[in-house]
N, C-alpha and C positions, 0 to 999 in steps of 0.2 A: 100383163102386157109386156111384150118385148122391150128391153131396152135398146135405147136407141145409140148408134154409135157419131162420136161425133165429126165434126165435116171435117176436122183436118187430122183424125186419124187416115192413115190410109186403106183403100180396100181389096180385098182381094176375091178376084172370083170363085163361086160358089160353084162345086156340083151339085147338081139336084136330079132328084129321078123322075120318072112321069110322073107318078100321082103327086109330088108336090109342086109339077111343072100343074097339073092340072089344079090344085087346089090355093094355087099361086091368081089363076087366071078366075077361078071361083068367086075369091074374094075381090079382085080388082074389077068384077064387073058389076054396075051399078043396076037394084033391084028396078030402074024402070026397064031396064034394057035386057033382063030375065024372060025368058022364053021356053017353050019346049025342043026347039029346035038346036036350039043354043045349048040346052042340058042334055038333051041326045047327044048331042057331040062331044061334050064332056065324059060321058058313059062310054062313050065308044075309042076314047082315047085312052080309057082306064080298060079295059076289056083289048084293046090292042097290046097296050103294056104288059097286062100280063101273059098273054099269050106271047109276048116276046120274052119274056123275063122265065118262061116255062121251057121255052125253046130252047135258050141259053142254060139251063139245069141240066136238060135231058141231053142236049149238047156234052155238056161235060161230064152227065156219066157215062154215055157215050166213050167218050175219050178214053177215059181210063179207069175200067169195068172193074180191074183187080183191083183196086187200089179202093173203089166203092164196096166192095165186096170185103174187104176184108174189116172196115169199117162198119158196115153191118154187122158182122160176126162181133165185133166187140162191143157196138152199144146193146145187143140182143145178152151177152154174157155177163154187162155189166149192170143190165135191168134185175136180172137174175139173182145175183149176187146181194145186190140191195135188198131185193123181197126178202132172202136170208137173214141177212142183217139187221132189218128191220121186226122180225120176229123172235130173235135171240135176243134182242133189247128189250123187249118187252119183257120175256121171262125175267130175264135180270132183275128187272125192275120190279117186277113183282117179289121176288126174294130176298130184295133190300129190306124194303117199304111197307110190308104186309105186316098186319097190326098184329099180327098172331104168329106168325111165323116167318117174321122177317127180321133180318139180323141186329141193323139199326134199333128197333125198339127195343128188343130185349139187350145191347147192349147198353144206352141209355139207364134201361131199368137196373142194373149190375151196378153200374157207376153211382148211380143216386145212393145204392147199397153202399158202396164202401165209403163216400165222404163222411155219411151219417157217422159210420164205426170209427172213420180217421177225427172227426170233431167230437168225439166222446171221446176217446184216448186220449188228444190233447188237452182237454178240460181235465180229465185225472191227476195228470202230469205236472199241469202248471198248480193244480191243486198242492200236489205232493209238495212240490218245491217250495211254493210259496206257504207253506206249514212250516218244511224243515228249515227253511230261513228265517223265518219269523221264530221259531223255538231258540233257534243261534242268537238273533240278537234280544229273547227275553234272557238266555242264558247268562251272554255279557251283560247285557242292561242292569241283572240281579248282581251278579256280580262285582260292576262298577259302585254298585248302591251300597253293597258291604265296604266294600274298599274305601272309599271315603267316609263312611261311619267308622272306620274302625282307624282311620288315619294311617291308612299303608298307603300314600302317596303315591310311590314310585311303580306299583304295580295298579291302584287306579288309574297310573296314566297309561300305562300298555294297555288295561281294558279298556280304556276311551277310546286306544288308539284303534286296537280293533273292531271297537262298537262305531265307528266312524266308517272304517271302511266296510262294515257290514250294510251299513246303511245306505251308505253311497253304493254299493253293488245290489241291492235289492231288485227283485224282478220288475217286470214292466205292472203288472197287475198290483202287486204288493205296493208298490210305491205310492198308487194313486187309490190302495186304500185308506180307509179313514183311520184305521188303527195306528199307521206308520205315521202318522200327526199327530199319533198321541206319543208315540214312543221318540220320535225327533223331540218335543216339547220337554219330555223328560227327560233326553240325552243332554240337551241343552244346559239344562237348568244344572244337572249333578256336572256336566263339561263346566260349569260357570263356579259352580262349590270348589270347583278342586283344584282349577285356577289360582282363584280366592286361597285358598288354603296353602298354595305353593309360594303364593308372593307372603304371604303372610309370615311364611316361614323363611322366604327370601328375606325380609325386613328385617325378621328377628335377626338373619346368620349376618347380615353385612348390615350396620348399623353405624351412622354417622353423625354427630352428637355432639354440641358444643353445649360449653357450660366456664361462663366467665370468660377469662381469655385464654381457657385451652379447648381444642377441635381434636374429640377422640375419633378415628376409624377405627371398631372393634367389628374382629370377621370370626365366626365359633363353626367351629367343625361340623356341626349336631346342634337340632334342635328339636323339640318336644312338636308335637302336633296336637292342639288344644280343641276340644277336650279329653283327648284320650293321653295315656302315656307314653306313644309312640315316637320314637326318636326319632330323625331324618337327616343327609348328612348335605350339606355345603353343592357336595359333589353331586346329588340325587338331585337335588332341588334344581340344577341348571341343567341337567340330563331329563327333568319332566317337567319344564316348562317347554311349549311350544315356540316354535321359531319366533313369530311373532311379537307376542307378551316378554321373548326373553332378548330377542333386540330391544324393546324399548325399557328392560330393565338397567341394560349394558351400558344405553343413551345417558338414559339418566346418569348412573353411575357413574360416565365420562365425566360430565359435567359438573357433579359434584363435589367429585375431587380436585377437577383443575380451577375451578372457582373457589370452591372452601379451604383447599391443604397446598395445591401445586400455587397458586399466583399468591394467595397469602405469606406463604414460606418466602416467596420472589419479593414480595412489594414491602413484609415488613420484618422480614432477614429472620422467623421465628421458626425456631430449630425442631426436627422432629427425633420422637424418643419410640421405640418400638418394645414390645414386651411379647413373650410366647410363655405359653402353657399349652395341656395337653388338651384340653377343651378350648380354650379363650386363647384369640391371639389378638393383641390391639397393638396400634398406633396412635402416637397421641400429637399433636402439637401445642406447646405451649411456647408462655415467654420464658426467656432464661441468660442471663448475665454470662454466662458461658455456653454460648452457643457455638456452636461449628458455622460453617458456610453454608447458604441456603444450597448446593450442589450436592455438599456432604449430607444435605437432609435430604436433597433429593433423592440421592443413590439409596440412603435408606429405603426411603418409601418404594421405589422399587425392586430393591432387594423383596419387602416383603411382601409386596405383592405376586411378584412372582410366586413366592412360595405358598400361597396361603388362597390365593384368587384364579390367578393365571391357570395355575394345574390345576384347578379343578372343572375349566372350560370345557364343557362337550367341543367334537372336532371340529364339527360347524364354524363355530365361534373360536377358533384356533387365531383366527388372523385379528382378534381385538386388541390385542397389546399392540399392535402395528398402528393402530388408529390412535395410539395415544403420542403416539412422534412427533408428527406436526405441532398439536396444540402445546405440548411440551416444548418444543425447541422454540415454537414462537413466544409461548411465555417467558420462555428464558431473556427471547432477544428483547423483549418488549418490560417488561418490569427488572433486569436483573442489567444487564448488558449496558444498552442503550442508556437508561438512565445514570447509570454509574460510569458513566465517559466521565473524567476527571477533567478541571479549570486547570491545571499546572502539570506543568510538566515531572515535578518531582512525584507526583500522584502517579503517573504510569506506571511504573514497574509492578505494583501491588494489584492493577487492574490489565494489565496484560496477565499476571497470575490468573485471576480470574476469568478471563478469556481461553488461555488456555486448557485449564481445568474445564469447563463449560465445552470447549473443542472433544476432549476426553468422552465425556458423559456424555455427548453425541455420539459417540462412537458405539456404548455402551449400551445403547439403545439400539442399535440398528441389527447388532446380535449377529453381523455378518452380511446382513445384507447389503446391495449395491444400490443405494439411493439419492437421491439429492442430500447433500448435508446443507441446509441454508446456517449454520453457526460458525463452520469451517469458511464457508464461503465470509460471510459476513467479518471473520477475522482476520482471512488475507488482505482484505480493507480497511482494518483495525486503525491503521494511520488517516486514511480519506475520513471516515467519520470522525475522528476525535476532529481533523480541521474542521469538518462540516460544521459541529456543535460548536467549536469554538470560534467560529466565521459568525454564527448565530447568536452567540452571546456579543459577540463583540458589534454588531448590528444594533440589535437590543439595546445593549446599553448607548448605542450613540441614537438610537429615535429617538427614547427617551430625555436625553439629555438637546435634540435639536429641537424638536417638539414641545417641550414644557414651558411654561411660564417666562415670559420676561422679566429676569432681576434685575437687572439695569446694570450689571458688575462688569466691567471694560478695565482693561490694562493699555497700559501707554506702550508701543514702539517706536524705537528709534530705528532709524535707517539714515544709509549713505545716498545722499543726492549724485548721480555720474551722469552726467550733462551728457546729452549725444553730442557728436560728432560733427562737426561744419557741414552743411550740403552743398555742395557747388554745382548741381543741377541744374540746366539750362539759366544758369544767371548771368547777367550784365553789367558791364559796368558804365556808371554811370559820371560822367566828367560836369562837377558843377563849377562853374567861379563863385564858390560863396562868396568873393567880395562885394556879389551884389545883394546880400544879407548884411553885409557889414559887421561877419565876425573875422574875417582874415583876408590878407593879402594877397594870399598863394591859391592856385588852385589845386584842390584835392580828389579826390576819387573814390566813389563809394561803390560798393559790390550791393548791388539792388537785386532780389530775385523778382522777375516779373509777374511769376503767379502768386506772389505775396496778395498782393491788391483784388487778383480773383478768389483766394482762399477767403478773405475775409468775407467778404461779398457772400460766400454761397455760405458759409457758418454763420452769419450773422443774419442773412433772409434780407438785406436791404444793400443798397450800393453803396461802395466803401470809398477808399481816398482815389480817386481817375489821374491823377498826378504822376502816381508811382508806375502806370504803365502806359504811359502817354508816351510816344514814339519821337516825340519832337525831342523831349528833356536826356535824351538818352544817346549814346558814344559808345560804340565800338571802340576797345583800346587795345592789343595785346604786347602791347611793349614788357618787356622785363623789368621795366623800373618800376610799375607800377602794384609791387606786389605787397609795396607796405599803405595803410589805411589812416588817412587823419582821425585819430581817436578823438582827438578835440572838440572839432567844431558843434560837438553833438553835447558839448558839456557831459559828455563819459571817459574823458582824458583821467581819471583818478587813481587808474590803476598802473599808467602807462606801460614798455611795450617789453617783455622777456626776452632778453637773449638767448642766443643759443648754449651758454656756457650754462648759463642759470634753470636752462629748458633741462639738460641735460642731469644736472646736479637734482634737477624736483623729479625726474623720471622714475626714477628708483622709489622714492618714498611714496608716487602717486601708486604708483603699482602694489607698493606695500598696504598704503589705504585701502585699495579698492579689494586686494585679496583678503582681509579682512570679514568677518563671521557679523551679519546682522546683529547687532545690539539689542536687547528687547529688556524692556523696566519695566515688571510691575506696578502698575501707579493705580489705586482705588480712583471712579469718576468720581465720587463724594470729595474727592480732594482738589478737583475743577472751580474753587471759587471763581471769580471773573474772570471769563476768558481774554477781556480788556486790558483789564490789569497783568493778570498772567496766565497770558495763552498757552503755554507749554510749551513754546517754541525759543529754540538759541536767540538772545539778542545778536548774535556776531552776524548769523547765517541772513542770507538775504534770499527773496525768494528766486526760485529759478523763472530764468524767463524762457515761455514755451517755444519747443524747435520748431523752427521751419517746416520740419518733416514731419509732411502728415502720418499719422498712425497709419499703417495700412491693416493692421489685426482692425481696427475701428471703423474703417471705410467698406474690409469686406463685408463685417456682421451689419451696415447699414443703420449703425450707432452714431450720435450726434459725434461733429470731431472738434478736437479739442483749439482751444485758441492759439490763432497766431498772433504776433505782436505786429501790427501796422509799424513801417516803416516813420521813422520823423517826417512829421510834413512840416511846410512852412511858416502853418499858426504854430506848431511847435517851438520853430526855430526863432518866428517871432517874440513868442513869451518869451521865449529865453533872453532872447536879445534884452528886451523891455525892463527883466529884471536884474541884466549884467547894468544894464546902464543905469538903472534906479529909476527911472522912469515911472511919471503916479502911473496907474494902473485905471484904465477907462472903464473898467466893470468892477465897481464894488460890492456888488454882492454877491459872487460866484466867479474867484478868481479866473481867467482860462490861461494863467498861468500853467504852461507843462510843467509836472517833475522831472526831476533827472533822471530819465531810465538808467535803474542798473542792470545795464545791458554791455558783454563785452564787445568789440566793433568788430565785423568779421573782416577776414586778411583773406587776399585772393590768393588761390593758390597757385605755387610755380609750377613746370609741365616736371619736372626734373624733381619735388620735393610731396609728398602727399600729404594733407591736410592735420595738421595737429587736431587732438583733441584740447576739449577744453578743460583744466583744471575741477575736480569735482565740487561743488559748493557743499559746505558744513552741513551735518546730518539733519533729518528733519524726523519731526515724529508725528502720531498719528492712534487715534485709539481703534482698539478691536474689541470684541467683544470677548469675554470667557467663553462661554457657546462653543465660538471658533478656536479657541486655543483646546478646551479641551475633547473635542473634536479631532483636534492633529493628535494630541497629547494618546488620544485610542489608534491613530491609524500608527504611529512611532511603534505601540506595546506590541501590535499586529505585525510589524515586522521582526521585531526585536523575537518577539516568541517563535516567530517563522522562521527565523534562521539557527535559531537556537535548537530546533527541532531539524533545518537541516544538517544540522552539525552533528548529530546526537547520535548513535547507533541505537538507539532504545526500537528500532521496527526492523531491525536485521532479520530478524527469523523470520519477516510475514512477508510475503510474496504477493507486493502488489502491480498488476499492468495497467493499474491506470494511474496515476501520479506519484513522481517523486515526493517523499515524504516534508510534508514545511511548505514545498510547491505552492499547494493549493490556500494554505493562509496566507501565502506574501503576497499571492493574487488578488485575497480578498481587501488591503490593505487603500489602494486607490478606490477601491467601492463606499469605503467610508468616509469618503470625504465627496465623492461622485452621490450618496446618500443625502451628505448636508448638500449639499448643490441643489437637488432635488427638491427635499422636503422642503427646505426653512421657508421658502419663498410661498407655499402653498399654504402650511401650518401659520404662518403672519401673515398672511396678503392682503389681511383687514389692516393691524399695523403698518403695514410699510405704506399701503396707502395713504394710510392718514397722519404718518410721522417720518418729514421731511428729513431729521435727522436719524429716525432708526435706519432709513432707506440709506443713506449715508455711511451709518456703520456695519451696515451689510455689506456696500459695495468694499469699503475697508476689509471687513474679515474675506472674502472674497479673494481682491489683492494679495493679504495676507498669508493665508492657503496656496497662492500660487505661487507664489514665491517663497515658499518653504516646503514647497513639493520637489522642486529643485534641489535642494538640501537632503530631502530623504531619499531621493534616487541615486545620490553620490554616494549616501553613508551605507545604505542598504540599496547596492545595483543587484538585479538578477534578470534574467533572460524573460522567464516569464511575465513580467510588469516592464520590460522595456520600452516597450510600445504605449501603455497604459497610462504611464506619467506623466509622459507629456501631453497627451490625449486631455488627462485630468486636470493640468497648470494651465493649458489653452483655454477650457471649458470655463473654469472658473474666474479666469482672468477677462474672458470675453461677460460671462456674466457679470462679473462687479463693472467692467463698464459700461453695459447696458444698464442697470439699475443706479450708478451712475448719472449717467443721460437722460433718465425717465425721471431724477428726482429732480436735475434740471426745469427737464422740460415742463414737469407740473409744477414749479414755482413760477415760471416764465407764463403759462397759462396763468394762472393764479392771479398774478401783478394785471396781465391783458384783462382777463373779467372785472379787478379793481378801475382797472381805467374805461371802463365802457362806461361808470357814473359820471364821466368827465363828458362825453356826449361831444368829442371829436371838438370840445375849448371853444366851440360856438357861441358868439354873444355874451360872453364874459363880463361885459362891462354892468350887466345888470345880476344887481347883488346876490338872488336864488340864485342864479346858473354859476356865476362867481366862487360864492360860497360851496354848493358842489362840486365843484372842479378841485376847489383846493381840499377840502375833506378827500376826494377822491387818491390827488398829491401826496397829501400826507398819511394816508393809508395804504400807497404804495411802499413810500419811504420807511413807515412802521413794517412793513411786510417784508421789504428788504433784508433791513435789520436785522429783524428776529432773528428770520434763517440764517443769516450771517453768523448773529452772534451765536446758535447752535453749530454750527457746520465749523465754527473757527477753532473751536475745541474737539472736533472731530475728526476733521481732515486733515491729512498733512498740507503743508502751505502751500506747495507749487497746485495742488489738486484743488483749494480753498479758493487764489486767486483765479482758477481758469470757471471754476464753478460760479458763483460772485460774479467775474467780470461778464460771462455770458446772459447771466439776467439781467443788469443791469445796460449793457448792449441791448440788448433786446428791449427794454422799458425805451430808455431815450431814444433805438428807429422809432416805436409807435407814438411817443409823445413829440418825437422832428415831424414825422411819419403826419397826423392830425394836422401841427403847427400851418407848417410850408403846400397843407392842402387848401387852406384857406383861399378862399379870394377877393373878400376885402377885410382889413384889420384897422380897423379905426383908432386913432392916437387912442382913446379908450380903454379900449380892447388890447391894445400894445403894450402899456403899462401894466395892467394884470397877467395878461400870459406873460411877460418877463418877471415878476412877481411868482408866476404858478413854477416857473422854470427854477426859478431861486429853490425852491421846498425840495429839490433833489442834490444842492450841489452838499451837505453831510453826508451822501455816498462816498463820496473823495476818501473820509477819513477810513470805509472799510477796508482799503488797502494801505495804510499806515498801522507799521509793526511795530515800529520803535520810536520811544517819542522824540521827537525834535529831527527826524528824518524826513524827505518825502515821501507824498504820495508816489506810489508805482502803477495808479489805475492808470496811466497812458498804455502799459504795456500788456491791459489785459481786458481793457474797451477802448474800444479802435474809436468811437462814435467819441468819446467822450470831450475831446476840445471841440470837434466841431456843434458841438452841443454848448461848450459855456460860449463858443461865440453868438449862439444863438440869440439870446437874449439882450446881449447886447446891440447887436443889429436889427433889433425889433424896436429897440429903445432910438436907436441911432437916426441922424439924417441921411437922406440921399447923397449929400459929400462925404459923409463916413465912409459909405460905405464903397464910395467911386473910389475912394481914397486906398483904402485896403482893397479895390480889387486891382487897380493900379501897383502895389504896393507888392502884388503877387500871395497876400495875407488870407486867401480864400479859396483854397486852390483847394480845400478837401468838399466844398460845394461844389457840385455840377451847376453849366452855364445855366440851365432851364429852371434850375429850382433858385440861381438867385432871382432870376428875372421875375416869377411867381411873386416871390417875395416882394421884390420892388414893387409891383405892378399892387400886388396887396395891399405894400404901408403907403402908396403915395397915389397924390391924385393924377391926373390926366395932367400933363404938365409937360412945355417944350425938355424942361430940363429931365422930366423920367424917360422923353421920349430915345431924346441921346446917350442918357443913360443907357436903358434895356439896349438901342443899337451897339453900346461899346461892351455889354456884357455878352451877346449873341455873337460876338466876335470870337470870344473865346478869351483863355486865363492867358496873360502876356509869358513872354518868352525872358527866361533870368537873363539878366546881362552877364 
């Protein structure tokens, strides 16, 4: 059926002729509507068409008659022509095709003829061939089979070589028959014999052989071929071995010369002796009391290898002596060279010989050629390595010695105490009338630094004396008159005041002291009997009292800092007064009497004169450890040999671009001590942990090294460590303070966890709690002690007292700290805590040096009177204590903590009430 087109393509009109107009109209009429009439007229529409469609022909040939005419004439000629054609193909065809006499089959038949004759010719041929090949390699194959029976070696292997390539060129036929599986199997097997037979005879010619402690190489010219009596030469045997089997002959060979004869000659100096004859040439190495230089053995060995081995190498193997360069030059460098770096300098010259010599015999080796020399190279750094190895040793020996066991062996140093310098830093002065203390008439004038009173506060972790920066008590003054200081009033008038004649006349000799060399005495610890009795320390010397000025090396590394001395407060000046006058003493059993700080009184300075120093106080000492001393005692040698070596022409002739010669060990000289820095603290850090004094005389040997780092950078300055020294003296000096502070601080914890069985002095009055409380007391006091009495033999003093007075600061805030938290204390209860208070005033005597002197703990625990007042005011009535705060005798209490107090010991009462109002008032104003 027609396809149908669809609606929105578009259409175009159709021509059509009558009969499809007519069979258009055919189909479109429906068979009811069929008729004869109807189908007449269809015929008659078809019969008019063609009769017009006839008319239109005859019309046109009509027209133009020639033109029909001549078109006749050629389909009539071309009819013609075809019946021709069509007749002569036929013939054709039959003289192809005809089974008898046509061309096609009988040539067919011809062809089938000559393949048959072309595949029998080739079957002849390959016959032929694969005969005359197979007779060639029964030829050789017989041949090769004599040849190895009769032990002619060297012409066995030419007929291998040829029965090889016979085999391998064998026909296509031949090869894949069965016979050539036989005859491969039997090349095989006599190829494997004659092999066999050549190493055999290999073995015999180069023969390597030890017996006792001499290692013969014997190489023979000629050797017999067993069992026949055939000779074979050295030179034959390496010309009929195959490439293969005679590399890994060569392999070996390598090998077992530079392991048996070349590193043994190297590692154990044992000389080689060579012998020749006309058959037998050996080398032998033995021991021998006169020996030459393992170089001079080596050139033997060479020498005769060349002559006896080398030449007899087929071309192939021309370039094997070249393979023995590397492993030689590196043996050299590795057992001969390197180990033989000399510890002293007097040792060079006899090992730069051998350097050189070794430089030679590299040369000697190379035979001309252009190669890397790594011996030449490794001896224009002849000087870097000897430092290297001796940077090495000298490491070495100090792990060793930083690392090892603790012997407890310490020497005593002495040192010069040089007091810093006045600060005059944001300070004030301060205008008091002591007459209303009632030690003098006149008024005086004190130079008070204001962040005195915050320094203590933030080092001590509690709030310190409020007096000293209280805005009321204080005077702006800048008069010129007042540039001189009442030394007096403070009961420290003893030294009173140098003039200028006599400032001048001490100038000179203070400058001589001070330019003076550290002191240092060996003193055994064992000879530390009581440090009580005798602590090591000058009776004359007194201790230093610490500066004003905070550490700032201390502050940055974020290390505990060191104590200030509170300024005299009024229960100070009180005590004093009390015992100028004779007066009984209202607290008998923990005097709060103050000592007499030996303290000089500071002088304000003029605008026109800059601040004097202060006289240095008498030497102090201090122990260190050996450890540390010999420790310096290796970083000293390490210079001393570094410069010794840059002084020295002994590397003139070696041409090094990387380091001046000595350079590099003067370098290594701060690393030896930047080592002990390192290690010690790792290698003990069970120790220091648990030994409050070894931590102690770490932070000493510490110290110590730092300040005798300063020393060796003067005596031995060089460019390359200028930088390093001080790097080094910082480092160490920051660490010994730090392990300092840390041994602090774990005493100061230590005492806190003692006092946590005190259970913050609650209810005391009942005998259990009591009784713990005071065991707890005097398990601080015992704990005190101890470390005292270790660290008073350890430390120098000024370091003793600031250590000591910190812990014990620290004890009395938590033990005030408890006390003054309380909120009610019952007469009871009062009695015992002034009783528990008592068990710490034998502190006092850990800062008494000398007997019959004072105590100096005022200058190095701030807390400490306002601590023995404690107890007494616990003990005291409510008019004591109105009395002393009237009196201005309470002024290192804050208002709110006496009030607590009050409010604690006394009951509800008009008189506490006017009390607490007169103390929320605040501390009176001096007259």
């Amino acid at each position: 059926m027609a396809f149908e087109l669809p609606d929105h393509l578009p259409r175009r009109g159709l021509t059509q002729d009558n009969s499809t107009q007519v069979l258009t109209k055919i189909g479109q009429t429906r068979h009811t509507a069929l008729n004869a009439s109807l189908a007449a007229s269809w015929v008659n529409e078809l019969d008019l068409s063609i009769q017009a469609t006839e008319s239109r022909i005859c019309q046109k040939i009509h027209d133009d008659i020639p033109a029909f005419e001549r078109y006749l004439r050629s389909s009539t000629s071309i009819q013609a022509r075809l019946s021709e054609l069509c007749t002569t193909v036929e013939a054709l065809t039959d003289s192809l095709n005809n089974s008898k006499t046509g061309i096609l089959p009988t040539l067919l038949e011809m062809l089938t003829a000559h393949e048959t004759l072309s595949a029998q010719t080739n079957d002849s041929q390959g016959l032929l061939c694969a005969s005359t090949h197979l007779l060639d390699i029964r030829r050789d194959l017989c041949e090769l089979s004599d040849k190895v029976q009769q032990g002619q070696l060297p012409e066995a292997a030419r007929a291998c070589v040829r029965l090889q390539r016979l085999i391998t060129a064998a026909p296509d036929p031949l090869e894949r028959a069965d016979i050539m599986k036989e005859i491969q199997k039997k090349y095989r097997t006599l190829s494997d014999r004659l092999q066999e037979q050549l190493n055999d005879a290999y073995a015999r010619s180069v023969l390597l052989s030890s017996a006792g402690n001499t290692i013969t190489l014997t190489i023979l010219s000629s050797t017999n071929v067993p069992p026949t009596s055939t000779a074979i030469s050295l030179s034959a045997i390496f010309h009929s071995l195959t490439s293969d089997p005679l590399t890994t002959r060569l392999s070996g060979f390598r090998r077992d010369l530079m392991h048996k004869i070349v590193d043994e000659v190297l590692r154990s100096l044992r000389p080689i002796t060579a012998t020749d004859s006309d058959c037998s040439n050996t080398v032998s190495l033995s021991l021998s009391s006169t020996s030459p230089t393992p170089l001079q053995s080596l050139r033997t060995l060479m020498t005769f290898l060349n002559s006896h081995f080398f030449a007899h190498l087929p071309h192939a193997q021309a370039s094997f002596p070249a393979t023995l360069y590397i492993p030689i030059t590196s043996a050299i460098l590795t057992h001969l060279l390197k180990p033989s770096i000399p510890s002293s300098l007097p040792a060079l010259p006899s090992f730069l010989e051998t350097v050189d010599e070794a430089i030679d015999f590299e040369g000697s080796l190379l035979s001309g050629e252009i190669r890397d020399r790594p011996i030449r190279s490794w001896g224009n750094d002849v000087a870097g390595h000897y430092e290297k190895k001796r940077r090495e040793s000298f490491l070495r020996q100090a792990r060793g010695i930083i690392s090892g066991p603790e012997n407890g062996s310490t020497s005593m140093v002495e040192v010069a105490i040089q007091q810093s310098p006045d600060t005059f830093n944001h300070s004030v002065m301060l205008e008091t009338d002591v007459d209303a203390w009632n030690f003098h008439d006149e008024t005086t004038q004190k130079l008070i630094d204001p962040s005195t009173s915050q320094t203590i506060q933030q080092q001590s972790g509690h709030p310190g004396n409020a007096h000293t920066s209280r805005p009321d008590d204080q005077d702006h003054d800048d008069s010129p008159g007042d540039d001189e200081v009442a030394s007096d009033e403070w009961g420290w008038g003893d030294d009173g005041d140098v003039d200028d004649g006599e400032a001048g006349k001490n100038d000179g000799a203070e400058k001589e002291r001070l330019s003076q060399d550290t002191l240092q005495t060996e003193v055994q610890s064992s000879a530390l009997d009581d440090p009580w009795d005798d602590d090591g320390w000058s009776s004359e010397s007194q201790p230093p009292l610490p500066s004003h000025d905070p550490d700032p090396d201390r502050e940055a590394s974020g290390s505990m800092p060191k104590v200030v001395p509170k300024m005299a407060t009024r229960l100070e000046k009180f005590s004093a007064k009390s015992k100028g006058l004779g007066s009984p003493n209202p607290y008998t059993g923990m005097s709060p009497v103050g000592p007499q700080v030996a303290q000089t009184p500071l002088a304000k300075p003029t605008r026109s004169h800059p601040p004097q120093r202060k006289k240095p106080v008498d030497r102090e000492t201090y122990l260190v450890s050996s450890r540390a001393k010999k420790a310096l005692e290796i970083a000293e040698d390490v210079m001393r040999e570094g410069h010794k070596l840059l002084n020295s022409d002994v590397f003139a002739q070696y041409s090094s671009t990387t380091t001046v010669p000595g350079q590099l060990l003067i370098a290594a000289a701060p690393s030896i001590l930047d080592l002990h820095r390192a290690l010690y603290p790792i290698a003990h850090s069970s120790s220091l942990a648990r030994d409050p004094n070894l931590a102690m005389l770490w932070s000493n040997d510490c110290k110590f090294l730092s300040d005798e780092v300063a020393k060796l950078r003067h005596r031995h300055e060089l460019a390359s460590t200028e930088e390093r020294w001080p790097e080094t003296a910082d480092r160490l000096k920051a660490l010994g303070e730090l392990c300092y502070d840390d041994a602090v601080r774990r005493q100061q914890e230590a005492v806190r966890n003692i006092l946590v069985g005190a259970q913050h002095f609650v209810e005391v009055s009942i005998s259990e709690q009591f009784d713990e409380c005071k065991s707890a007391m005097e398990q601080v006091l015992q704990e005190i002690t101890s470390v005292a009495h270790q660290w008073k033999q350890t430390l120098a003093r000024s370091r003793y007292v600031q250590a000591v007075g910190l812990i014990v600061d620290d004890t009395l805030f938590q033990v005030m700290d408890d006390i003054l938290s309380l909120e009610d204390i019952p007469e009871a209860d009062s009695e015992r805590l002034s009783e528990l208070c008592e068990v710490l005033a034998p502190l006092e005597e850990l800062f008494v040096f000398v007997p019959g002197e004072q105590s100096v703990v005022g200058s190095y625990v701030p807390l400490w009177y306002k601590f023995s007042y404690l107890s007494w005011l616990i003990k005291g009535s409510i008019a004591d204590i109105s009395y002393l705060f009237d009196q201005g005798m309470l002024v290192d209490y804050e208002t709110d903590e006496l009030v607590r107090l009050v409010r604690a010991l006394f009951a509800e009462t008009p008189l506490r009430q006017n009390t607490i109002a007169k103390l929320a008032q605040g501390h009176p104003l001096p007259v």
